[in-house]
C-alpha positions as CSV (number, residue, x, y, z in Angstrom):
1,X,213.1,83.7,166.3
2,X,213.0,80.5,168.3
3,X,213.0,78.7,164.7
4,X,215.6,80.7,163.8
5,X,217.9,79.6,166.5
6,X,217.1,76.4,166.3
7,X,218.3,76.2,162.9
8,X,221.7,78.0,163.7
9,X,221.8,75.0,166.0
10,X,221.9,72.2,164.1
11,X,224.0,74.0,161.4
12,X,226.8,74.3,164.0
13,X,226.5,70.4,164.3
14,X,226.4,69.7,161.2
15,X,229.8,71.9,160.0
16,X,232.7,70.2,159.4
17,X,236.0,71.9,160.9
18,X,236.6,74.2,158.2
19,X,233.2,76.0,158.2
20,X,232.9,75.8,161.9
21,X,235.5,79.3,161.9
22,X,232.7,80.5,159.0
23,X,229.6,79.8,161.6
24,X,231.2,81.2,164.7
25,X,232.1,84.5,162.6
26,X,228.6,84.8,161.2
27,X,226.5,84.3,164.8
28,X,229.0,87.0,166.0
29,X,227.9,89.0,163.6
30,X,224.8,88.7,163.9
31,X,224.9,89.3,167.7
32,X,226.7,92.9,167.0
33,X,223.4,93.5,164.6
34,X,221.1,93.1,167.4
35,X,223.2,95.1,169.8
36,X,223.1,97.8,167.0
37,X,219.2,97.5,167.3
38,X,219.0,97.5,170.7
39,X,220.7,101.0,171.3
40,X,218.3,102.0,168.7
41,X,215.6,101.1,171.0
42,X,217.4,103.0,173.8
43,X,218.1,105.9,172.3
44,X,213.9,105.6,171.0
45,X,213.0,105.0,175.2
46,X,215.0,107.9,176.8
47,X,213.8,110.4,173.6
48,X,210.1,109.6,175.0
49,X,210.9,110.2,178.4
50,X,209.5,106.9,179.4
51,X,211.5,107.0,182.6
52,X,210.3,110.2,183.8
53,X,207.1,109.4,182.9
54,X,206.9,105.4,184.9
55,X,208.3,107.3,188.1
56,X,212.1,106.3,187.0
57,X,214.7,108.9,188.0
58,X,216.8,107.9,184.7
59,X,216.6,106.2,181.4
60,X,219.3,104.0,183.1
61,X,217.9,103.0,186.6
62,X,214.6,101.9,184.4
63,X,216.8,99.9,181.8
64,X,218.3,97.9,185.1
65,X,215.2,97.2,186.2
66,X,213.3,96.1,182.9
67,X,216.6,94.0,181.8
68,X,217.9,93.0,185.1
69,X,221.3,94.6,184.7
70,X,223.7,96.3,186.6
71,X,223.7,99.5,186.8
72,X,227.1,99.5,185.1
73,X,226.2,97.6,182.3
74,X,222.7,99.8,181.6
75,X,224.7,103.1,182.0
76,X,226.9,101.5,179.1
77,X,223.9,101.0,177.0
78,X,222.2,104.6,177.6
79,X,225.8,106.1,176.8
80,X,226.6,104.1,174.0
81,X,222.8,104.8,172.5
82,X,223.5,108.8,172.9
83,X,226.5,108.2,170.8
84,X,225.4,105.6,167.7
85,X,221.6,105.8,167.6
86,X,220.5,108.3,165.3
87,X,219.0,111.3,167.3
88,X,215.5,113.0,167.2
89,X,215.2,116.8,168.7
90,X,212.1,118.7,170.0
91,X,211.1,119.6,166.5
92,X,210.8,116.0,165.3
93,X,214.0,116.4,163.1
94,X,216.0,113.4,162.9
95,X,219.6,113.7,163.0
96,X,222.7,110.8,162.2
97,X,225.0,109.7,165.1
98,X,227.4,111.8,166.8
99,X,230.0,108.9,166.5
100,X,228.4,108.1,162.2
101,X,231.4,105.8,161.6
102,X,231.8,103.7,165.0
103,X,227.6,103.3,164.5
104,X,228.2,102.2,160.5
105,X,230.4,99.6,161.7
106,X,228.5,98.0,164.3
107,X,225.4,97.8,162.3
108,X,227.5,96.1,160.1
109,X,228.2,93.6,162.7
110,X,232.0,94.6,161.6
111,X,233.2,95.5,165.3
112,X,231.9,94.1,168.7
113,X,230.7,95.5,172.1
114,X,234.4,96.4,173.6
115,X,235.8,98.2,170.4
116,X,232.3,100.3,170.8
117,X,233.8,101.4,174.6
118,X,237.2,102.1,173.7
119,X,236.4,104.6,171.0
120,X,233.5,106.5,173.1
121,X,236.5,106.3,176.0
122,X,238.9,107.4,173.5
123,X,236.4,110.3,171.5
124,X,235.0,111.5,175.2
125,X,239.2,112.3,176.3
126,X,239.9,114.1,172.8
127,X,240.2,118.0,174.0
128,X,237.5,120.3,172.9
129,X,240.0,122.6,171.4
130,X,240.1,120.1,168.3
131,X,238.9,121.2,165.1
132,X,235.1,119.7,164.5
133,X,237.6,117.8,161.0
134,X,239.8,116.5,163.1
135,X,237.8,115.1,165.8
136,X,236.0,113.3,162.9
137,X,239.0,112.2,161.3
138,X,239.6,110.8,164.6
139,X,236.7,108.6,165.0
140,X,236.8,107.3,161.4
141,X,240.3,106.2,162.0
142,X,239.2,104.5,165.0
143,X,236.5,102.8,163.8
144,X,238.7,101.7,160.9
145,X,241.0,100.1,162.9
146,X,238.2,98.7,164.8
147,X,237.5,96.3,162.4
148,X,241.1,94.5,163.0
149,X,242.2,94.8,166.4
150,X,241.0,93.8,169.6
151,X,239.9,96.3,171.9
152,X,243.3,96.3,174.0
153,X,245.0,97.1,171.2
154,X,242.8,99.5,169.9
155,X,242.9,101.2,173.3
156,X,246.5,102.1,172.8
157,X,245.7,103.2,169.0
158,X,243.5,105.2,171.0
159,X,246.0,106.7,173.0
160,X,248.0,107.7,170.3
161,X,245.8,109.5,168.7
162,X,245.3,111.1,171.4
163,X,248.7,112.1,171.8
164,X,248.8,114.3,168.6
165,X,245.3,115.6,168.9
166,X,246.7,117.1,172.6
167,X,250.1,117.6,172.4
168,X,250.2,120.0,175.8
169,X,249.1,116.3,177.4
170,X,246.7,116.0,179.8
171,X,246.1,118.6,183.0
172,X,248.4,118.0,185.9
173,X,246.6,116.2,189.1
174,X,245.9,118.0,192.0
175,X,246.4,115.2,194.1
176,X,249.8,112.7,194.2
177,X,248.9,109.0,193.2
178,X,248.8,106.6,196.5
179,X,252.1,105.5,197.3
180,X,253.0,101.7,195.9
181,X,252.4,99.0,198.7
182,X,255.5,97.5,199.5
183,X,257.8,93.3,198.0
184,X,256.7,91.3,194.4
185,X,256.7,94.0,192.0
186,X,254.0,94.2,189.4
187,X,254.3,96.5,186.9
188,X,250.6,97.2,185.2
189,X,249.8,100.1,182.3
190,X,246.9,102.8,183.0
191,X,244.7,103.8,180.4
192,X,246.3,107.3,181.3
193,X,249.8,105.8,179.8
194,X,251.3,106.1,183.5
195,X,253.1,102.7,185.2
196,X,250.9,101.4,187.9
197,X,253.6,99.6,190.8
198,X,252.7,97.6,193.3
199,X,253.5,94.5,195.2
200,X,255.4,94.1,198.6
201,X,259.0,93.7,200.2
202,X,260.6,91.4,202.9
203,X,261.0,93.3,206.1
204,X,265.0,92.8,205.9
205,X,265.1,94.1,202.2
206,X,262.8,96.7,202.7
207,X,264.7,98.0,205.3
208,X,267.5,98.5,202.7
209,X,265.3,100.4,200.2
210,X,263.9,102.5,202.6
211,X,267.3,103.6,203.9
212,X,268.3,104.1,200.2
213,X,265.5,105.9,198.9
214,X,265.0,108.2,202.2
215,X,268.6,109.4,201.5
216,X,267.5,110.7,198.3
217,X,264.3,112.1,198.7
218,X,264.8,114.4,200.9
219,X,263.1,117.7,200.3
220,X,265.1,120.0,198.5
221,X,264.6,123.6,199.0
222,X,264.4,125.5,196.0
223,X,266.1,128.1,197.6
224,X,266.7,129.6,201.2
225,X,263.6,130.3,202.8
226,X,261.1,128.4,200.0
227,X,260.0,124.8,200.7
228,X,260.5,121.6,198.3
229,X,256.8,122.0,196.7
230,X,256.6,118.3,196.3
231,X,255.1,115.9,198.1
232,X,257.0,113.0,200.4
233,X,254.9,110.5,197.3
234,X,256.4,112.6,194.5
235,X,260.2,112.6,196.5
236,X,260.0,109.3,196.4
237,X,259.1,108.6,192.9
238,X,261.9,111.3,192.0
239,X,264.4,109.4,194.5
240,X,263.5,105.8,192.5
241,X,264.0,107.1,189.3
242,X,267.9,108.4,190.5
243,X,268.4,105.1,192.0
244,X,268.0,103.7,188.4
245,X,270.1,105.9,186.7
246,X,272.7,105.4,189.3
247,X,271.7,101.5,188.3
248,X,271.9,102.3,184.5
249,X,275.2,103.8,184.7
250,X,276.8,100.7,187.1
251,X,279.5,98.8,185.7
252,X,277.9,96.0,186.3
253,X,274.6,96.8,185.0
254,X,273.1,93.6,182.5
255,X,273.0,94.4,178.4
256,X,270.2,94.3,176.0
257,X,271.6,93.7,172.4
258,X,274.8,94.8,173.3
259,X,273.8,98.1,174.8
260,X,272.8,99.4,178.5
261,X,269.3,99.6,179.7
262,X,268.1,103.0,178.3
263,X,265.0,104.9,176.9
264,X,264.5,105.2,173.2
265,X,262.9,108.6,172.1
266,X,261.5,108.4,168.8
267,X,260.5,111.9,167.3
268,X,260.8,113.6,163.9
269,X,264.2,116.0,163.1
270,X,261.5,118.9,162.1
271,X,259.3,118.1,165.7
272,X,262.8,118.0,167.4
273,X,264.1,121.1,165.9
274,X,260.6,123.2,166.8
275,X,259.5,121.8,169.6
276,X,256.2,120.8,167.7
277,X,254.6,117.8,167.8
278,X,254.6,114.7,169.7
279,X,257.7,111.8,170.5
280,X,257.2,108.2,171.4
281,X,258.8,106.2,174.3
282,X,259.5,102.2,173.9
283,X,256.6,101.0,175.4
284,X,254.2,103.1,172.9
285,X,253.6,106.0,175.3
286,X,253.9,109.5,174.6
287,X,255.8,113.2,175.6
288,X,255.2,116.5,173.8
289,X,258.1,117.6,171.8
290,X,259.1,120.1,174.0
291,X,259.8,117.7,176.9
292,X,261.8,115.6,174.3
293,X,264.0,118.8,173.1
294,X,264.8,118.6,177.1
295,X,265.5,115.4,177.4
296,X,267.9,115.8,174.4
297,X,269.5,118.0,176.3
298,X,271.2,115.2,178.4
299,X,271.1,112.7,176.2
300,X,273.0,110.2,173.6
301,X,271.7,111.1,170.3
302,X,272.0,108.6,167.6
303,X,271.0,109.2,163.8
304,X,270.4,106.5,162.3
305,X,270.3,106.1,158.4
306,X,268.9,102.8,157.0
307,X,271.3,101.4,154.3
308,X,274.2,103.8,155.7
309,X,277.8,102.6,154.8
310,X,279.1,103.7,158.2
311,X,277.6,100.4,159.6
312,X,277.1,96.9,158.2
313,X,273.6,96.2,158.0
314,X,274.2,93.0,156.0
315,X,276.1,90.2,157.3
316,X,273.7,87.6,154.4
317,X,274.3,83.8,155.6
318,X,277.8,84.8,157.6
319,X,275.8,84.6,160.8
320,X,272.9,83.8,161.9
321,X,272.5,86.2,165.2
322,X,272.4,90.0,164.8
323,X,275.0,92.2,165.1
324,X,274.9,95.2,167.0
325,X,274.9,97.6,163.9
326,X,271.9,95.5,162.4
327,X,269.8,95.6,165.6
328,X,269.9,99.2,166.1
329,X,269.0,99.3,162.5
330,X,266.1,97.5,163.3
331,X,265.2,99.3,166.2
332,X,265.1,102.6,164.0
333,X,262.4,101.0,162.1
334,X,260.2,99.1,164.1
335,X,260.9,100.8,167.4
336,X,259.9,97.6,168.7
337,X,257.5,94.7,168.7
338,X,256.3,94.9,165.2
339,X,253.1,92.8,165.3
340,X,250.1,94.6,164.9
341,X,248.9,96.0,168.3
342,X,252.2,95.4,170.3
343,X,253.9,98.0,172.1
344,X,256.6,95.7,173.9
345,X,260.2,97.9,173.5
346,X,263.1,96.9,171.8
347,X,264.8,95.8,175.0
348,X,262.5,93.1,175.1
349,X,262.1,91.9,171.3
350,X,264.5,89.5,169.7
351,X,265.4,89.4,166.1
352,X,263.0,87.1,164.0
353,X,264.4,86.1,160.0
354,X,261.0,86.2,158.2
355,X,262.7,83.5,155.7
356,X,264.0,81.3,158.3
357,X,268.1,81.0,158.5
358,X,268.3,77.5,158.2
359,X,266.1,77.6,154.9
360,X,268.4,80.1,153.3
361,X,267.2,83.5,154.8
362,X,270.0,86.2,155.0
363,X,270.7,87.9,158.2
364,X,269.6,91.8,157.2
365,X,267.4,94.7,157.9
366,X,265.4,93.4,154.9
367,X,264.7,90.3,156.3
368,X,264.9,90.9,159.8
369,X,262.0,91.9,162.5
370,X,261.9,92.8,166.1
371,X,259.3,90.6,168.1
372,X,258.6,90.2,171.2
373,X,259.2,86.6,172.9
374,X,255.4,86.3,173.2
375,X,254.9,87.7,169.3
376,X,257.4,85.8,168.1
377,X,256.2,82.2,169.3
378,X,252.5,83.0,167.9
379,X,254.0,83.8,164.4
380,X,255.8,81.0,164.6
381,X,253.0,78.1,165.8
382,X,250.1,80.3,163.8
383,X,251.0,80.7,160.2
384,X,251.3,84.6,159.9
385,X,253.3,85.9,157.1
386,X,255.7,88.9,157.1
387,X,255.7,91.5,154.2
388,X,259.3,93.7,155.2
389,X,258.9,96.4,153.4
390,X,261.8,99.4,153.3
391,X,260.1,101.7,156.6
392,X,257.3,99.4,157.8
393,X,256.3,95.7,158.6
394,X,253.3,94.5,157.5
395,X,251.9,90.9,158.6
396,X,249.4,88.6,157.0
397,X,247.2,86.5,159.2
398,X,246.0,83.2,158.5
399,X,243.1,82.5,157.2
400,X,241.0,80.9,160.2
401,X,241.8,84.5,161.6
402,X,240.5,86.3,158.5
403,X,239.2,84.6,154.8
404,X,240.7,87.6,153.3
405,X,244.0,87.7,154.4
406,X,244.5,91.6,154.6
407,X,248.2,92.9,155.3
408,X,248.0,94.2,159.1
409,X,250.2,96.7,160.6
410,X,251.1,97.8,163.3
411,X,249.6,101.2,164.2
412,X,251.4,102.0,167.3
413,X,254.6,102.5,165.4
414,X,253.9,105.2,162.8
């Protein structure tokens, strides 16, 4: 082994800057191998009882102490062995993995330590009321996409999924979240899909926003003689969300694109019309069909048709900025940041020509794409390529990112 390493060594010294990307992907893989091994020999230790049988409570508290790990990192690895080791019972019977195509892929070396979390995360949230099919459709398509995204991405792959495996959503919570601390806000996404707040205000402006928001959350009786059931947390999370459609519908309020801060709700006619199904908000999240047949209730539906002669959706070398008609266009189809992974909203994309304006690229839907400011810099500087095709985007990364150059998507949007 020491050879071995050694060897791997002085090849890395030896490569010249093109096979250096070759190396690095190589020693990766073989790193994800030994990691496939190793829960192997985890699974193999807590089958034998080894714990139980050295005067260890658990399989994990005798992994920390033989490794030296937390106890974090060792209940990862006895977790993560349960679900990709292959699985011997009482009778000596060996059986595959409960998670086959997660495991195939990390013996492959194909996918790395924190894909491996987010889909156990992701497989140990699907409800058990999904079909055994499903939930290994699931997993297959997770793993799949595994094997091209990093795991933050993958996480909100995850999370779609999820949202049409459990289109009820998930149970209620018994108790309200802790109220936000008070000035800078930050604005963070949960794994859950909810919008973590926090940060603080100046004593002289939060004065202000108390005053405002205490005038609107005050309880309000269902009726005589039965108490507002919500909470003075929850009044006050209903009272900030007024205050912004009070901001929304301002005269003064700024313009994205020509058009007023709002909420895109994406969702299929049939899923709309039966209540069926799931819908998706800008930022990638989700809303059962249901609650999107009441939003729609109180809302501005627009139908948009690609290619429609209501609108021009073509304005060729007239103009190099996007029209109104165009963007909304474009929204309808990407329904935001289009890189793979991405889940920024169209209020905070721009309109990128894939055949640049100034070399002769028309100003259309079919060679236009919403990215976001951060998205549209890296294809810029990196050397992706964009594939428009007539309902999706697909993009091609360079090669230092992958040899093969396969057409990338992004998943988030479908």
């Amino acid at each position: 082994m020491v050879a071995c390493l050694d060897q791997w060594r002085a090849g890395i010294v030896e490569c010249d800057d093109t096979g250096l990307p070759d190396q690095i992907r190589d020693i990766e893989s073989v790193s994800r191998l030994l990691h496939a091994v190793m829960l192997d020999a985890v699974a193999e230790l807590d089958s034998r009882n080894l714990a139980a049988i050295t005067g260890f409570c658990s399989t994990k508290r005798l992994l920390a102490g033989m490794l030296h790990l937390s106890a974090t990192e060792a209940g990862t690895r006895v977790t993560h062995a349960a679900q990709l080791a292959t699985r011997r019972i009482l009778s000596g019977e060996v059986l595959p993995p409960v998670l086959p195509h997660t495991a195939a892929a990390l013996a492959a070396g194909e996918i790395g330590l924190g894909q491996v979390r987010v889909i156990t995360e992701t497989m140990g949230a699907i409800p058990a009321s999904v079909s055994g099919e499903q939930h290994e459709a699931a997993e297959a398509e997770l793993a799949r996409y595994a094997r091209s995204f990093a795991p933050a991405s993958l996480s909100k792959i995850g999370q779609h999924i999820l949202a049409h495996l459990d289109q009820d959503g998930p149970q209620p919570r018994e108790e309200p979240e802790p109220a936000a601390a008070a000035g800078e806000l930050r604005l963070r996404e949960r794994r859950d899909g909810r919008l973590g707040l926090e940060g603080f205000l100046e004593a002289e402006h939060g004065a202000a926003f108390r005053s405002l928001i205490e005038q609107f959350a005050a309880p309000r009786p269902a009726s005589e003689g039965i108490p507002d059931p919500r909470t003075a947390p929850q009044r006050n999370a209903d009272a900030l969300m007024e205050v912004c459609g009070l901001a929304r519908a301002a005269q003064g309020c700024p313009t994205t694109g020509g058009e007023p801060p709002h909420v895109s709700v994406t969702i299929g006619w049939e899923s709309l019309r039966t209540g069926l199904g799931a819908a998706t908000l800008d930022y990638g999240t989700h809303l059962s069909a249901a609650e999107a047949r009441r939003w729609a209730c109180d809302a501005k539906v627009i139908p948009v048709v690609l290619g429609g002669a209501s609108e021009p959706l073509d304005v060729g070398r007239a103009m190099r900025t996007v029209p109104l008609s165009l963007r909304r266009a474009l929204v309808a189809r990407d329904r935001g940041c289009a890189f793979p992974g991405c889940d920024r909203p169209p209020g905070l994309c721009q309109a990128h020509h894939a055949q640049h304006w100034a070399d002769g690229g028309d100003t259309s839907v079919e060679n236009c794409v919403l990215l976001c400011e951060t998205h549209h810099r890296h294809v810029h500087q990196t050397g992706w390529e964009i594939l428009i095709h007539p309902h999706r985007v697909e993009f091609i990364p360079p090669a230092i990112i992958d040899p093969d150059r396969r057409p990338l998507h992004n998943p988030l949007r479908c």
